[in-house]
C-alpha positions as a Python dict, from the first residue, in 0.01 Angstrom:
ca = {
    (1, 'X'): (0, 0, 0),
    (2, 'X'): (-159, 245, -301),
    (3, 'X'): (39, 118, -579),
    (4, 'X'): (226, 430, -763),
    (5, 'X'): (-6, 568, -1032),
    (6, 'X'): (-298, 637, -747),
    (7, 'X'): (-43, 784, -498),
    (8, 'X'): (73, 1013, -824),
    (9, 'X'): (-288, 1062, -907),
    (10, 'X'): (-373, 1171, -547),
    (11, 'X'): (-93, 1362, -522),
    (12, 'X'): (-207, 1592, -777),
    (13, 'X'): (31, 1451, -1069),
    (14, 'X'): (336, 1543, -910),
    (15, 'X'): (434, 1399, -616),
    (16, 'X'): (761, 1600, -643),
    (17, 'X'): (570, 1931, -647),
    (18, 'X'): (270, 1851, -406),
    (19, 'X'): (538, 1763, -138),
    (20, 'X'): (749, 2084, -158),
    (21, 'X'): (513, 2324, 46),
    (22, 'X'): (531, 2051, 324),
    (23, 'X'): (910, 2025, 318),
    (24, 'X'): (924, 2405, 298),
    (25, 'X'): (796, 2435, 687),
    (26, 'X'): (986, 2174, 821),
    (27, 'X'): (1305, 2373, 664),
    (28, 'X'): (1152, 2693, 849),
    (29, 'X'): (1106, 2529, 1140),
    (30, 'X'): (1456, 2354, 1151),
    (31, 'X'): (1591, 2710, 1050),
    (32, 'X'): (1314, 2841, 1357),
    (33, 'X'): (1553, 2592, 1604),
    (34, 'X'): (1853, 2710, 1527),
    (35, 'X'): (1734, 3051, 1567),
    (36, 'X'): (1569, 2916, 1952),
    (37, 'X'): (1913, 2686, 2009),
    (38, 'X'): (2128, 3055, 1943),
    (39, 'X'): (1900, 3229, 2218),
    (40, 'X'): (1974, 2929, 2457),
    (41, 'X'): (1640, 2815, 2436),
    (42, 'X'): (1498, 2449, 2360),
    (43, 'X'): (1375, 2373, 2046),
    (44, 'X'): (1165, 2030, 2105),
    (45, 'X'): (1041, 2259, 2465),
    (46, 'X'): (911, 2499, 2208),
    (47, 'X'): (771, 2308, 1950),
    (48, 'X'): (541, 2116, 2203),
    (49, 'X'): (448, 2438, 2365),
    (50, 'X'): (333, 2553, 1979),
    (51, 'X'): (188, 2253, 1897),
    (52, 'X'): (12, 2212, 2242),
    (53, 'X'): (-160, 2564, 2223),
    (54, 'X'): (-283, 2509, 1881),
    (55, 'X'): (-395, 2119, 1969),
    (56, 'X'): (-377, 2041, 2310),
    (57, 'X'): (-742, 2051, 2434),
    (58, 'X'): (-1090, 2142, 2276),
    (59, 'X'): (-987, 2495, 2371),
    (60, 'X'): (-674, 2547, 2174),
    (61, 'X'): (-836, 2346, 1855),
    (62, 'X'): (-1131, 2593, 1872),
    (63, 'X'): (-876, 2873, 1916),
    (64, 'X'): (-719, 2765, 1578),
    (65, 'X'): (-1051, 2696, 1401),
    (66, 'X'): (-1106, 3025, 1487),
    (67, 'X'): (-780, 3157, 1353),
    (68, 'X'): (-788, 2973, 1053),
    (69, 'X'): (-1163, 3064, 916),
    (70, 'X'): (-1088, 3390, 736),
    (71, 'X'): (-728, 3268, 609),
    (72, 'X'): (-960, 3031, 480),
    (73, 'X'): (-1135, 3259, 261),
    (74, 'X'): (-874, 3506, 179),
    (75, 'X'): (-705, 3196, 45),
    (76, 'X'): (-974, 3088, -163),
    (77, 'X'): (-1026, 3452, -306),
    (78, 'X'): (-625, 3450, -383),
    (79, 'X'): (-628, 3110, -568),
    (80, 'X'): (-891, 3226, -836),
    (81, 'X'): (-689, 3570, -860),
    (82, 'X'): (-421, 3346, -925),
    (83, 'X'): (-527, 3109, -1103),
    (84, 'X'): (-693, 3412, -1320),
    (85, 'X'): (-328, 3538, -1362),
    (86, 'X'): (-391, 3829, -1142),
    (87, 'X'): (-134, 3863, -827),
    (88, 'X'): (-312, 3985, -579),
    (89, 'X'): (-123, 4192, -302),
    (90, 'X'): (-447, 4347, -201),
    (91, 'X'): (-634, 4100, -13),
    (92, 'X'): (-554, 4282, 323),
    (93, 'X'): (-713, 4615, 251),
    (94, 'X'): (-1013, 4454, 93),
    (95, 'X'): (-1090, 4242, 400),
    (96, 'X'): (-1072, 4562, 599),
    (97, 'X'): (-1343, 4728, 384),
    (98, 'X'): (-1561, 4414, 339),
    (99, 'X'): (-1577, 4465, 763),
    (100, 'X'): (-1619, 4843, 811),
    (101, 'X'): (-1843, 4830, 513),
    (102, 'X'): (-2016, 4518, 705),
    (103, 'X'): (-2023, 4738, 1025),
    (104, 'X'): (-2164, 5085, 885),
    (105, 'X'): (-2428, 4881, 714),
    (106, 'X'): (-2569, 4655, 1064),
    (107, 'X'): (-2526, 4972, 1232),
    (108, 'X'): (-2738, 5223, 1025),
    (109, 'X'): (-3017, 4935, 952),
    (110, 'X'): (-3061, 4786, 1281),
    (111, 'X'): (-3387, 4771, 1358),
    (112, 'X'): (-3549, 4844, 1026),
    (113, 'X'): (-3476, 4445, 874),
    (114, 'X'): (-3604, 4150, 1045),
    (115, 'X'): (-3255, 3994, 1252),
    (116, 'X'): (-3248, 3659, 1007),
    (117, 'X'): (-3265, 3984, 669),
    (118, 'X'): (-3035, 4190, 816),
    (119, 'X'): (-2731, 3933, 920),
    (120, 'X'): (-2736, 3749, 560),
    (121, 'X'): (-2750, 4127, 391),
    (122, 'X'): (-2455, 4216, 598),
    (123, 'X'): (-2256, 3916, 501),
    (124, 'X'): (-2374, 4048, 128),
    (125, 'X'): (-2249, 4388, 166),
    (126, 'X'): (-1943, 4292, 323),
    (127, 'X'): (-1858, 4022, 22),
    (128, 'X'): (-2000, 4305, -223),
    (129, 'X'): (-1769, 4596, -107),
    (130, 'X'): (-1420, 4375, -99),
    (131, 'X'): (-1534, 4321, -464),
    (132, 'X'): (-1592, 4652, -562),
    (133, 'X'): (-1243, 4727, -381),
    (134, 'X'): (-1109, 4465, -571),
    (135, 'X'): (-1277, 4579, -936),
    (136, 'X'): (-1046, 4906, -902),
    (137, 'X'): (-694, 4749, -1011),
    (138, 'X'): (-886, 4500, -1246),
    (139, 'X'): (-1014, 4776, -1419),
    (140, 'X'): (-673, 4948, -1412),
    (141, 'X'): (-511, 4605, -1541),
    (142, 'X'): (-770, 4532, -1785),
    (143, 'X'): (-786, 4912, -1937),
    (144, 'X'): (-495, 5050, -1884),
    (145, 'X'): (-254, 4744, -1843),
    (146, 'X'): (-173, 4903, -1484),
    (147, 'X'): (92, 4649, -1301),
    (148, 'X'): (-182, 4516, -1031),
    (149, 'X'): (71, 4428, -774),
    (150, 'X'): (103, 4803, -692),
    (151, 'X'): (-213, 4880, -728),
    (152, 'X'): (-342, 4666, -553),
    (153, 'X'): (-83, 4733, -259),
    (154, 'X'): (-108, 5121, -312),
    (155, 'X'): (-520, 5026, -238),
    (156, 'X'): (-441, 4850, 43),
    (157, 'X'): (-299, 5186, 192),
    (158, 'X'): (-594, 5393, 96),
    (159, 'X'): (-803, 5123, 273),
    (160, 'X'): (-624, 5157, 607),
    (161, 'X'): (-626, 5550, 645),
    (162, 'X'): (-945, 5473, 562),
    (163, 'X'): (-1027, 5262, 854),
    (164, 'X'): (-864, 5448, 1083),
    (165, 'X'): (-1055, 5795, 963),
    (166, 'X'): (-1387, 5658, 1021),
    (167, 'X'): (-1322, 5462, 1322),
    (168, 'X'): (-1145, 5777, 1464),
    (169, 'X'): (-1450, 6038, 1292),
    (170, 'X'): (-1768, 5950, 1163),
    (171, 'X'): (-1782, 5606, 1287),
    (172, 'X'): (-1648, 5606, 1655),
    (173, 'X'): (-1837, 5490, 1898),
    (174, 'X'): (-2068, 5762, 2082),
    (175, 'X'): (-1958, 5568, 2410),
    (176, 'X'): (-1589, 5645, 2395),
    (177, 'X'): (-1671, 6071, 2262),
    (178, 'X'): (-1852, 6106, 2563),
    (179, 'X'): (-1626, 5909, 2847),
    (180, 'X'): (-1340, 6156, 2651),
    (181, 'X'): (-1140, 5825, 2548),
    (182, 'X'): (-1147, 5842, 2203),
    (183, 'X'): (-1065, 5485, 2102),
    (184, 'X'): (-1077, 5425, 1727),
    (185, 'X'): (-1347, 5166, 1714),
    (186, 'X'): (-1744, 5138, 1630),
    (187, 'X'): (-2028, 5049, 1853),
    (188, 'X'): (-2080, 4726, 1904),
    (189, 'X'): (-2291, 4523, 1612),
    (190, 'X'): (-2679, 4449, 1667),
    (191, 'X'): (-2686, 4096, 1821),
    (192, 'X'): (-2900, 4002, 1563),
    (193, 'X'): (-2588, 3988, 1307),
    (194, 'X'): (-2378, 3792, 1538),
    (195, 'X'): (-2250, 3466, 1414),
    (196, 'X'): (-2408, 3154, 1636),
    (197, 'X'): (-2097, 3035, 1848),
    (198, 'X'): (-2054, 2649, 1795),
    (199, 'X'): (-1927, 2573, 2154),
    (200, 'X'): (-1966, 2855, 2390),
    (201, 'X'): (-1755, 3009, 2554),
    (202, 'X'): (-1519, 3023, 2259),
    (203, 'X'): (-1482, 3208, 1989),
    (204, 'X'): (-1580, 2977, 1727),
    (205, 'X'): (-1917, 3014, 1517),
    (206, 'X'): (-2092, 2964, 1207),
    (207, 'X'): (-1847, 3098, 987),
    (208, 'X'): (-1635, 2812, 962),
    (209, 'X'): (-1887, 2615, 746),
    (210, 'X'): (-1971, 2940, 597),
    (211, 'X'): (-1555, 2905, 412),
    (212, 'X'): (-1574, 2532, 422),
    (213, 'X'): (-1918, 2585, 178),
    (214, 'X'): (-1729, 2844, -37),
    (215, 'X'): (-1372, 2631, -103),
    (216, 'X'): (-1639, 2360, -254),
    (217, 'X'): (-1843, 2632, -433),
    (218, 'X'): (-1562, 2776, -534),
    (219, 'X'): (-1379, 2460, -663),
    (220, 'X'): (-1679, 2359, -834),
    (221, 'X'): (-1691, 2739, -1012),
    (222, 'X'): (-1328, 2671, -1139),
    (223, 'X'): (-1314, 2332, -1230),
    (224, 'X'): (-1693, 2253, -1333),
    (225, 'X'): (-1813, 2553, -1516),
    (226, 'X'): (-1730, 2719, -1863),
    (227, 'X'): (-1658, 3073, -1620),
    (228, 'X'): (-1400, 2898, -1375),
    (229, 'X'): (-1291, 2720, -1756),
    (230, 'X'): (-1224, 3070, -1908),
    (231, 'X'): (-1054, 3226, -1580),
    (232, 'X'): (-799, 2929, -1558),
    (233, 'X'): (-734, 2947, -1958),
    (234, 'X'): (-666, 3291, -1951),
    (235, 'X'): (-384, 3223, -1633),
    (236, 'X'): (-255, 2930, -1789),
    (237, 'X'): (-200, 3154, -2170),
    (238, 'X'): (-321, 3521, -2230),
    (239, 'X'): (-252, 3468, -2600),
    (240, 'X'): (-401, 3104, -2689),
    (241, 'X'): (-693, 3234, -2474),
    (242, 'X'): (-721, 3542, -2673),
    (243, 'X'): (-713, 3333, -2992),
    (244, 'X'): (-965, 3098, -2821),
    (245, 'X'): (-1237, 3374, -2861),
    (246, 'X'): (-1194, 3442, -2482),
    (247, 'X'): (-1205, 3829, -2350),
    (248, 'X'): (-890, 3822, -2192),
    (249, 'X'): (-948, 4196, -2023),
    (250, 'X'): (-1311, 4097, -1855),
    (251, 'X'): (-1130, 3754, -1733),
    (252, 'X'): (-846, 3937, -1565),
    (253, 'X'): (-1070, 4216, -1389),
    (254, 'X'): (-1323, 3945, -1339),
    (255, 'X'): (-1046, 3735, -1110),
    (256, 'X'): (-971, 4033, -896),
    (257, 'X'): (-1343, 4074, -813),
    (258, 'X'): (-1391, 3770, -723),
    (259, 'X'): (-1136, 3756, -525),
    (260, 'X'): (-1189, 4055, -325),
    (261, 'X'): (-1524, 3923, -304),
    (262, 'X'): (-1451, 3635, -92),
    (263, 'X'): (-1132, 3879, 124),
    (264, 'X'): (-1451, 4157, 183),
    (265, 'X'): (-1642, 3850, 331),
    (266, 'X'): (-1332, 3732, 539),
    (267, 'X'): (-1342, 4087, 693),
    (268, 'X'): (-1752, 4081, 723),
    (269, 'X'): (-1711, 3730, 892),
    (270, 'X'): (-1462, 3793, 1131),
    (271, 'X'): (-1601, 4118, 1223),
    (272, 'X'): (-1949, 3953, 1295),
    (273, 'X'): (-1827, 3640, 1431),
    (274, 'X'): (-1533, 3755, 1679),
    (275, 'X'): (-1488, 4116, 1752),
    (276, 'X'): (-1851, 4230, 1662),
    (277, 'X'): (-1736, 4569, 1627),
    (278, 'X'): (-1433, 4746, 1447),
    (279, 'X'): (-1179, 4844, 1611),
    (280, 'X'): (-783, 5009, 1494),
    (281, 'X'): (-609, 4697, 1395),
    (282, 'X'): (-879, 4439, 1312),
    (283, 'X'): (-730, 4116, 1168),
    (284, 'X'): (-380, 4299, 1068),
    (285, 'X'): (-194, 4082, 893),
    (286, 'X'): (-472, 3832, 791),
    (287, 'X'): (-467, 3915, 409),
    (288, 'X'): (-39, 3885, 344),
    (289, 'X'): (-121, 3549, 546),
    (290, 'X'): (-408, 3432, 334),
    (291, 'X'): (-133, 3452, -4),
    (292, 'X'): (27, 3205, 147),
    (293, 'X'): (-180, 2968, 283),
    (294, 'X'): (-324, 2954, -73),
    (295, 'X'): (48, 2874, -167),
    (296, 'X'): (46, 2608, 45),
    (297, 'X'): (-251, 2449, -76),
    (298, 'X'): (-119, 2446, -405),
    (299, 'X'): (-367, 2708, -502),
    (300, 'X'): (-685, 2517, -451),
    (301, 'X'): (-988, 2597, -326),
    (302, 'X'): (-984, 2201, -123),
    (303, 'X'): (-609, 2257, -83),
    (304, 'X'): (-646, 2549, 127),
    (305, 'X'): (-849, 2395, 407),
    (306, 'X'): (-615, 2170, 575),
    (307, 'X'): (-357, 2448, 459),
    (308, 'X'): (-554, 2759, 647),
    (309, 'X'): (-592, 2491, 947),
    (310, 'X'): (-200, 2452, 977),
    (311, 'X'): (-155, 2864, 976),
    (312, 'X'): (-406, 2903, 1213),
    (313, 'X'): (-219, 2643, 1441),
    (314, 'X'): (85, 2828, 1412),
    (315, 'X'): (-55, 3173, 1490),
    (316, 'X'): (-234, 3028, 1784),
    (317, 'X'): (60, 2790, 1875),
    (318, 'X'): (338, 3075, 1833),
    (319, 'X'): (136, 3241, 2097),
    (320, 'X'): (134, 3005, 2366),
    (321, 'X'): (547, 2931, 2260),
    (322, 'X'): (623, 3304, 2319),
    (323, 'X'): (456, 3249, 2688),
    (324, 'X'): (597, 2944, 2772),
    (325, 'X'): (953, 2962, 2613),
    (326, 'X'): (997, 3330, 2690),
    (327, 'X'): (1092, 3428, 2398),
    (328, 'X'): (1101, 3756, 2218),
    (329, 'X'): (790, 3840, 2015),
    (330, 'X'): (1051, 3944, 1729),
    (331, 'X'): (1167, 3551, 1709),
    (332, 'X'): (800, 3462, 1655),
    (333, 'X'): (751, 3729, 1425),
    (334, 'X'): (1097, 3601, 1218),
    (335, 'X'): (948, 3181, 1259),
    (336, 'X'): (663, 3318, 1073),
    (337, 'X'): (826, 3510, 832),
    (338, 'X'): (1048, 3226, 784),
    (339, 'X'): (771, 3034, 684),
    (340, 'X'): (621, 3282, 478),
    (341, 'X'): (973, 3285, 225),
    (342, 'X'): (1055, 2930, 234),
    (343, 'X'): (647, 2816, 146),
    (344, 'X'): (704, 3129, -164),
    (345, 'X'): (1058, 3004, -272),
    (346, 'X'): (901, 2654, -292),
    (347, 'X'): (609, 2772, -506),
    (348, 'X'): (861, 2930, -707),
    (349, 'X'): (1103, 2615, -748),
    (350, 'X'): (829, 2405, -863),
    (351, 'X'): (687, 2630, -1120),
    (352, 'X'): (1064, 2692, -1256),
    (353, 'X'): (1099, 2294, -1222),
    (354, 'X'): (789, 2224, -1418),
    (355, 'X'): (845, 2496, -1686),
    (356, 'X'): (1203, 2289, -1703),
    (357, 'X'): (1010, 1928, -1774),
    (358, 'X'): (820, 2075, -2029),
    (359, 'X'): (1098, 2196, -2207),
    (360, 'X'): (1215, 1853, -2205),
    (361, 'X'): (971, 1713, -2288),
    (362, 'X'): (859, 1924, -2637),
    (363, 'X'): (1278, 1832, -2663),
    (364, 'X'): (1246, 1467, -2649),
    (365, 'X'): (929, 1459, -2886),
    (366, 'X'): (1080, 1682, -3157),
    (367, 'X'): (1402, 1463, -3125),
    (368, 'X'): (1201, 1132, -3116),
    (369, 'X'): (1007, 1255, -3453),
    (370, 'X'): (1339, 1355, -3631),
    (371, 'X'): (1450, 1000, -3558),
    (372, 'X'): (1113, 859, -3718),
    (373, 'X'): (1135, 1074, -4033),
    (374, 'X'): (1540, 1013, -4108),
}
């Protein structure tokens, strides 16, 4: 049995506060079987079904691999805005411009690039334009002091009339103008950009060691270099980091980039690697659930991976519970929003409960050096 200072120590510190994501779910998902007990349904029926479609076979488990690859690296981008001091709202709309932005730039170069060229430069582009979509409210915040939770929600807007203009103008696919359809989507991406598919026929590819590569790159950038140093100082304490020499303004708009960064690669990555074209409603929803898988992981690159694997399961396992329970899409919709406030309220507790202990603690030591000097 690890003897207490290791658990602690793997616990990161706080066994208290590493815990509380974990007992947030299970007080969702008791609150999730009251809901299923009041609609006559039962709860330990439902529970298998969920955790059957997201484990149950090699199918399922690819299914939530699958799932759980761009939550994955929207949660990585949140934890440096975060960590940066930045609250990023806008993860969602700069995923969906990473993957149009992905899409127009296969489409128009296909054929001109060797296949190898043009599938790592799409990748690029799609990384490049989340992080130009992300520089916007950085800028705002770092010139103007502009609160970047709207603005970066207010972006998110522009980026989905956005979307659906070129998917339903300049980008819709010739196909569908002249069968008289009209469905908002693209032509299909060259093969040559496709993601490699690990274990045909599913859906899952490449891009899963493409995020598993960037949670260690990125830990590494935030806990091993004097940049990832400078970004967490000037989260932790905009004024000591101002005192420290440190350019508080580039560090905040520096965050946000990087973070839409890795949310425009989400998009480019799921867009190459499942759909392989755009279509109205591509990966809705991904971006608010990325926030909180990176709440769950405690706001670590590492942490996020087993986090974005449990999020994935549910998606894929509220699925198969909504087929084999029969129940009503809007009690899914309320387990997972359920999850979403009691995983926020916990990351909210333990910051409160730590600011609390520190308190205390200063307390104790000035008390403890009156005592000395009396």
């Amino acid at each position: 049995m690890p003897s207490r200072p290791k658990l602690t120590r793997l616990l990161g510190g706080d066994p208290v506060a590493a815990l509380a994501p974990l007992v947030a779910v299970l007080l969702a998902l008791s609150i999730g079987a009251i809901i299923l007990l009041a609609l006559g349904k039962n709860p330990i029926e439902a529970y298998s079904a969920m955790f059957s479609g997201a484990f149950g076979d090699d199918r399922s488990l690819f299914r939530t691999l699958t799932r759980a690859t761009p939550l994955l690296l929207v949660a990585i981008g949140i934890c440096i805005a975060f960590r940066g001091g930045m609250i990023n709202i806008g993860a969602e709309g700069q995923l969906f411009i990473g993957a149009i932005s992905a899409t127009a730039f296969s489409l128009a170069l296909s054929g001109y690039l060797p296949g190898w060229l043009l599938a790592i430069l799409t990748l690029i582009v799609g990384a490049a334009a989340g992080a130009i979509w992300g520089a916007v409210p950085g800028f705002l915040k770092a010139r103007f002091d502009v609160n970047e939770i709207l603005s970066t929600v207010m972006m998110n807007e522009i980026a989905v009339q956005l979307l659906i203009y070129l998917l339903s103008g300049p980008m819709i696919d010739p196909e569908q103008v002249k069968l008289g359809t009209r469905v908002p989507q693209s032509s299909a991406l060259p093969e040559e950009v496709w993601l490699g598919r690990l274990a045909p026929p599913s859906q899952i590819h490449i891009g899963l060691f493409i995020a598993l590569a960037m949670a260690v790159i990125i830990y590494a950038l935030l806990w091993r270099t004097t940049l990832g140093y400078r970004i967490r100082a000037v989260g932790e304490n905009r004024d000591a980091a101002r005192y420290a020499g440190i350019s508080v303004p580039r560090y905040l708009a520096l965050s946000l980039i990087l973070s839409g960064a890795l949310a425009g690669l989400a998009g480019a990555v799921e867009v190459t690697g499942v759909t392989h074209r755009m279509v109205e409603g591509f990966a809705v929803g991904y971006g608010f659930s990325g926030i909180v898988v990176a709440l769950f992981g405690r706001l670590h690159p590492i942490g996020a991976v087993p986090s974005a694997i449990l999020f994935g399961a549910l998606l894929v396992g509220a699925d198969r519970m909504q087929r084999t329970v029969q129940v009503p899409s809007a009690t899914i919709i309320a387990l997972q929003g359920l999850v979403v406030i009691f995983v926020v309220s916990s990351e909210i507790w333990v910051r409160r409960r730590a600011a609390r202990r520190q308190v205390s603690a200063v307390e104790v030591a000035t008390a403890a050096r009156q005592e000395a000097s009396a």
